[in-house]
C-alpha positions as CSV (number, residue, x, y, z in Angstrom):
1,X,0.0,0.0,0.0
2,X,1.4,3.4,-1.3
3,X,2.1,6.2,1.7
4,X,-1.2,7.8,0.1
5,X,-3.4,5.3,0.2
6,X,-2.4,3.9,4.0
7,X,-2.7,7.7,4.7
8,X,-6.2,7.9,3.5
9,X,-7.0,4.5,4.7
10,X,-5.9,6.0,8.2
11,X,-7.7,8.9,8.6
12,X,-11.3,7.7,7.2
13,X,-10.8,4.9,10.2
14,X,-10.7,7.8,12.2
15,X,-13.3,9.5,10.5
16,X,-10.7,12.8,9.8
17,X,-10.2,14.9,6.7
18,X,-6.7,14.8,4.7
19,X,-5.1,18.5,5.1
20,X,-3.2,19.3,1.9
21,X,-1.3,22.7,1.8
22,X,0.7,23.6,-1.6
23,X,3.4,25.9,-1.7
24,X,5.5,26.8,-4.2
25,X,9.2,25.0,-2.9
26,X,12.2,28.1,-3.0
27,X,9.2,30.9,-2.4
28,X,11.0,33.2,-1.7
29,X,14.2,31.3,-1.6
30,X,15.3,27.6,-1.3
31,X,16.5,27.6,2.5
32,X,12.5,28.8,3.6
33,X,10.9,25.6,2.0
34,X,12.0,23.2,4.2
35,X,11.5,24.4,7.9
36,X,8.2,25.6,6.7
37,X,7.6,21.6,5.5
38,X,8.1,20.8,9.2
39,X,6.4,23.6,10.8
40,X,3.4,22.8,8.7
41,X,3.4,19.0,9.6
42,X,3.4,20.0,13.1
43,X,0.3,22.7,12.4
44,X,-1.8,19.3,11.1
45,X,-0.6,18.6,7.5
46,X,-1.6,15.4,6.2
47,X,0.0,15.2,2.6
48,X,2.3,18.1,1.2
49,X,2.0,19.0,-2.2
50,X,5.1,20.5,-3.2
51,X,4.7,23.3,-6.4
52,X,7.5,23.0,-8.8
53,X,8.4,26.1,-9.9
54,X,8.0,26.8,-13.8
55,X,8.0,29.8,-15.9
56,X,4.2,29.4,-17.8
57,X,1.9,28.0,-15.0
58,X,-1.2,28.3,-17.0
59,X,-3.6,27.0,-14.1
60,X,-2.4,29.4,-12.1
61,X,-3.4,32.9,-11.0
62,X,-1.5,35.8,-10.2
63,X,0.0,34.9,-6.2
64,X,1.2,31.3,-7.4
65,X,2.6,32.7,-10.6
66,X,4.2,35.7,-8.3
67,X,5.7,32.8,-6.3
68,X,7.3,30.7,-9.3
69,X,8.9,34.1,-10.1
70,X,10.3,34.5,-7.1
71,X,11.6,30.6,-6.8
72,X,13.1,30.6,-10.4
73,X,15.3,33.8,-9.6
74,X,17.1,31.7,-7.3
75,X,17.5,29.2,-9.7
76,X,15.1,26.5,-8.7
77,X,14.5,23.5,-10.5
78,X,12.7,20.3,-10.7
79,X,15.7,18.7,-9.2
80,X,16.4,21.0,-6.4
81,X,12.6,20.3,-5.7
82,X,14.0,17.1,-5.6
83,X,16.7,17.3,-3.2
84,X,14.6,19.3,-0.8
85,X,12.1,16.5,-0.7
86,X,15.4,14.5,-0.1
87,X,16.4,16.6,3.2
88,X,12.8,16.6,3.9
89,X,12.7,12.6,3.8
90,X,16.1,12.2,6.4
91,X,13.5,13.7,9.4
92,X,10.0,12.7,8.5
93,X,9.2,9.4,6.8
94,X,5.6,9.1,7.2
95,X,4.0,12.2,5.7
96,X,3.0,12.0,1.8
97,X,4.6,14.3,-0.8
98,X,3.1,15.3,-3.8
99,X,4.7,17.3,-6.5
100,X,2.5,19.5,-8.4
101,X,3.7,21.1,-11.6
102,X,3.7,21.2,-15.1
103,X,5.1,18.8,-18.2
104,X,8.0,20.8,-19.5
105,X,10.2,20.1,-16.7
106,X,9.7,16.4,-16.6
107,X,10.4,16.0,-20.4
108,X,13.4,17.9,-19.9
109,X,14.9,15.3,-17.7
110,X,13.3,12.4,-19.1
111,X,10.7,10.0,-17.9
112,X,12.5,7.3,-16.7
113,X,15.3,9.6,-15.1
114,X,12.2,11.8,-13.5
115,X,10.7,8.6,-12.2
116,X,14.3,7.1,-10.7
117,X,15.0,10.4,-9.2
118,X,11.5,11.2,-7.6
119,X,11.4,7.1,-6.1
120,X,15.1,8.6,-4.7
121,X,13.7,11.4,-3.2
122,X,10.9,9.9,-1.2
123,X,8.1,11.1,-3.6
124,X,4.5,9.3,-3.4
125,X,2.2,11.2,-6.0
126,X,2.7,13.7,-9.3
127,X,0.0,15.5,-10.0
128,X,1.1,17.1,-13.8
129,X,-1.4,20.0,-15.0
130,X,-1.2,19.6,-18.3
131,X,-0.7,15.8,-18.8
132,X,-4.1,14.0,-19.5
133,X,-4.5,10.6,-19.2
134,X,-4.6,9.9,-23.0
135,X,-1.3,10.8,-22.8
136,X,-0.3,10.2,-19.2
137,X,0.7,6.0,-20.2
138,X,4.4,6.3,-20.8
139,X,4.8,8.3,-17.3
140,X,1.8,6.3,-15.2
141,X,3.7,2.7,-16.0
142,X,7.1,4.4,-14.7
143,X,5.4,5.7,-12.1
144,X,3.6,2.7,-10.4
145,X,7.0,0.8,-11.2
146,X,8.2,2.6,-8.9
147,X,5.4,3.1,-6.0
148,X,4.6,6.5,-7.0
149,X,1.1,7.2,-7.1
150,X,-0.7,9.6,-10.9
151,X,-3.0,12.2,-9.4
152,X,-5.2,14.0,-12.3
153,X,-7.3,16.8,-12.1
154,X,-11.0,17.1,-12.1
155,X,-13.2,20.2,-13.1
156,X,-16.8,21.1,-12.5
157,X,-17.6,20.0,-16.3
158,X,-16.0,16.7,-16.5
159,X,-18.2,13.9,-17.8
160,X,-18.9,10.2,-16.2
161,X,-17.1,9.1,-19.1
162,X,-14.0,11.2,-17.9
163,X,-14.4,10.6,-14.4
164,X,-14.3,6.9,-14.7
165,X,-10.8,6.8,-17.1
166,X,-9.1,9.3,-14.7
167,X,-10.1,6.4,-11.9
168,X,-9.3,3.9,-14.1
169,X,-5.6,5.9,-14.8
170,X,-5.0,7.7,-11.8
171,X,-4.3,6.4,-8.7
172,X,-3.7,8.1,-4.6
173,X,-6.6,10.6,-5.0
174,X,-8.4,13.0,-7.2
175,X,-8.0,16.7,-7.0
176,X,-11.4,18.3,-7.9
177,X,-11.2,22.3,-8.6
178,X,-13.7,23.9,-7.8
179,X,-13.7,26.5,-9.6
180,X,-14.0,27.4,-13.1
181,X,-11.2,29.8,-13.6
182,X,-7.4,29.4,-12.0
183,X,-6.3,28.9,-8.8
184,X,-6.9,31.6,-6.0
185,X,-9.9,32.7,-8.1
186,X,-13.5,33.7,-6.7
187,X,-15.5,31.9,-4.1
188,X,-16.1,28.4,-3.6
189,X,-19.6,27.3,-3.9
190,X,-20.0,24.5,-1.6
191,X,-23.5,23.6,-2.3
192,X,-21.9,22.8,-6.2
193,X,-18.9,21.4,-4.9
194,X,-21.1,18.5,-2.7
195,X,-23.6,18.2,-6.3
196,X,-20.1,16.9,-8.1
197,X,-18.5,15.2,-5.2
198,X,-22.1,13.0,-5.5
199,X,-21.3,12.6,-9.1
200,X,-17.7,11.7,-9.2
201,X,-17.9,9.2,-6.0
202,X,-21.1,7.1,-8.6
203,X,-17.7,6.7,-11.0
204,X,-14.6,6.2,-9.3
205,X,-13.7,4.6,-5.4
206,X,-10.8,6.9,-5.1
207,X,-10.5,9.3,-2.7
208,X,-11.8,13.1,-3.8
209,X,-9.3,16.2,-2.2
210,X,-11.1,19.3,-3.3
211,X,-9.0,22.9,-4.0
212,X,-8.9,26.4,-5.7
213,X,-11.1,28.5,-3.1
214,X,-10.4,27.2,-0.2
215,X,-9.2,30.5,1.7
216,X,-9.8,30.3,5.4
217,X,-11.0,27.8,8.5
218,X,-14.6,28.1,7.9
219,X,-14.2,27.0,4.3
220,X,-12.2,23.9,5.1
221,X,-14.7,22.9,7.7
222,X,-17.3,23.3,5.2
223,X,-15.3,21.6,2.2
224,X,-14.3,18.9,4.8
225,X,-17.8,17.9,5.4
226,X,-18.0,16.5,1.4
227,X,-14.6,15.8,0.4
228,X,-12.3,13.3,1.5
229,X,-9.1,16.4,1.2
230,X,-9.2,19.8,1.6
231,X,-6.6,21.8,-0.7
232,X,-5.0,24.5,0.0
233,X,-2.9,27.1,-1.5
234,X,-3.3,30.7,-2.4
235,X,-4.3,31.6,1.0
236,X,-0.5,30.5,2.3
237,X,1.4,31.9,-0.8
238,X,-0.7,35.0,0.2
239,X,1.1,35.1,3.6
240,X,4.7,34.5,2.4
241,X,4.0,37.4,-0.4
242,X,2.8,39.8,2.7
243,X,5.8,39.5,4.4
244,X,8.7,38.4,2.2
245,X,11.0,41.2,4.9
246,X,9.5,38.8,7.5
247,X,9.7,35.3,7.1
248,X,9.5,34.4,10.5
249,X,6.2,36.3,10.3
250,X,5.2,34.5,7.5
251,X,5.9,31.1,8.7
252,X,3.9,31.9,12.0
253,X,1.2,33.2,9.9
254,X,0.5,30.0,7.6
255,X,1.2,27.7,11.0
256,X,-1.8,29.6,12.4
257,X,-3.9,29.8,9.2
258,X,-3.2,25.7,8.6
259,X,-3.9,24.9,12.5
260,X,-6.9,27.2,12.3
261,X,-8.4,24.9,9.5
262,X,-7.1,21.6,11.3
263,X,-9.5,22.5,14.1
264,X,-12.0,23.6,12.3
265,X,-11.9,20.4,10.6
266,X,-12.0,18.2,13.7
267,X,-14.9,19.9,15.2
């Protein structure tokens, strides 16, 4: 059983909610990424999802893309990603990593060397934007070779028909956006959000995270209710981008928004 699914398989035994904050790793530089990997493991992280920096993040909006910027003028790549995952791995060997990110990168190094090198670095799931599972085989087989979990994306519009083939592909969870638009963009509706969720668990047993619009602790609570994940992002990129002459604010400020939405999750 994959870190992801025994993580899943743990918390719905204790009827919780998975906790998944993204940030972008080397935002605002490469030596901030890790303690705040901890520090957000200790606030009630269940899986990380780990952005990749890259220079055209079309599903993004304007605070992730601001944070790529920032992580790409101090030169980070897909394989300093890796090597922070590494470090991560030496202290903490139960929490799930994700990376999040976009094609280009992995055909630059090469399926097979990406796949080694992310088994390497601890990795359990790679959720690629723009990959679709009609063209996901090549990189899905090297994956589960390897123990490393395809997560694809799910919109408000997708079909039975797609739902079932991204189950059929995918594996670890399925991230639903919420939202028409990219991420950090207008307000979740909830009431839509639970009519999918119905929809997609008819077509596929895997677990559903949900994200894009999840903002604060009343949202999570709310999103937790329907969803097996609650995704988060914006909202702590928003934090680092408020203080980037005080990261030690900034830290303290995403431990409090994540804890805030931990508790508001367990109540």
């Amino acid at each position: 059983m994959s870190r992801l699914a025994a993580k899943f398989a743990q918390l719905a035994q204790a009827k919780r909610k998975a906790l998944i904050p993204f940030v972008t790793v080397g935002d605002p530089h490469p030596e901030f990424t890790l303690p705040l990997l901890h520090a957000m493991v200790e606030a009630g992280a269940d899986i990380l999802e780990l952005g990749v920096p890259f220079s055209d993040p079309m599903a993004d909006g304007p605070v992730i893309q601001r944070a790529s910027e920032r992580a790409l003028a101090h030169k980070m790549s897909l394989r300093k990603v890796l090597a922070i995952a590494s470090e991560f791995r030496k202290t903490d060997t139960q929490t799930p990593l994700v990376l999040m990110g976009y094609l280009n990168p992995i055909e630059m190094m090469g399926y097979e060397t990406f796949a080694n090198a992310a088994q390497q670095a601890g990795i359990d799931g790679v959720l690629t934007v723009d990959l679709p599972p009609e063209e996901a085989e090549n990189c899905v087989v090297l994956l589960k070779e390897r123990g490393i979990d395809q997560i694809f994306l799910l919109a408000p519009n997708s079909s039975d028909e797609r739902i079932q083939k991204m189950g059929r592909v995918g594996s670890g969870y399925l991230y639903y956006v919420s939202l028409k638009g990219v991420t950090g963009a207008g307000h979740l509706n909830t009431d839509d959000v639970a009519t999918k969720l119905a929809q997609i668990r008819n077509n596929t047993s895997l677990p559903v995270g949900v994200g894009f619009g999840v903002k604060d602790a009343q949202t999570a609570k709310t999103v937790s209710q329907i969803a097996d994940g609650v995704v988060v992002g914006s909202a702590l990129i928003a934090q680092i981008e408020d203080n980037l002459h005080d990261l030690a604010t900034a830290k303290l400020k995403i431990v409090e928004l994540l804890s805030s939405m931990r508790h508001a999750m367990d109540s």
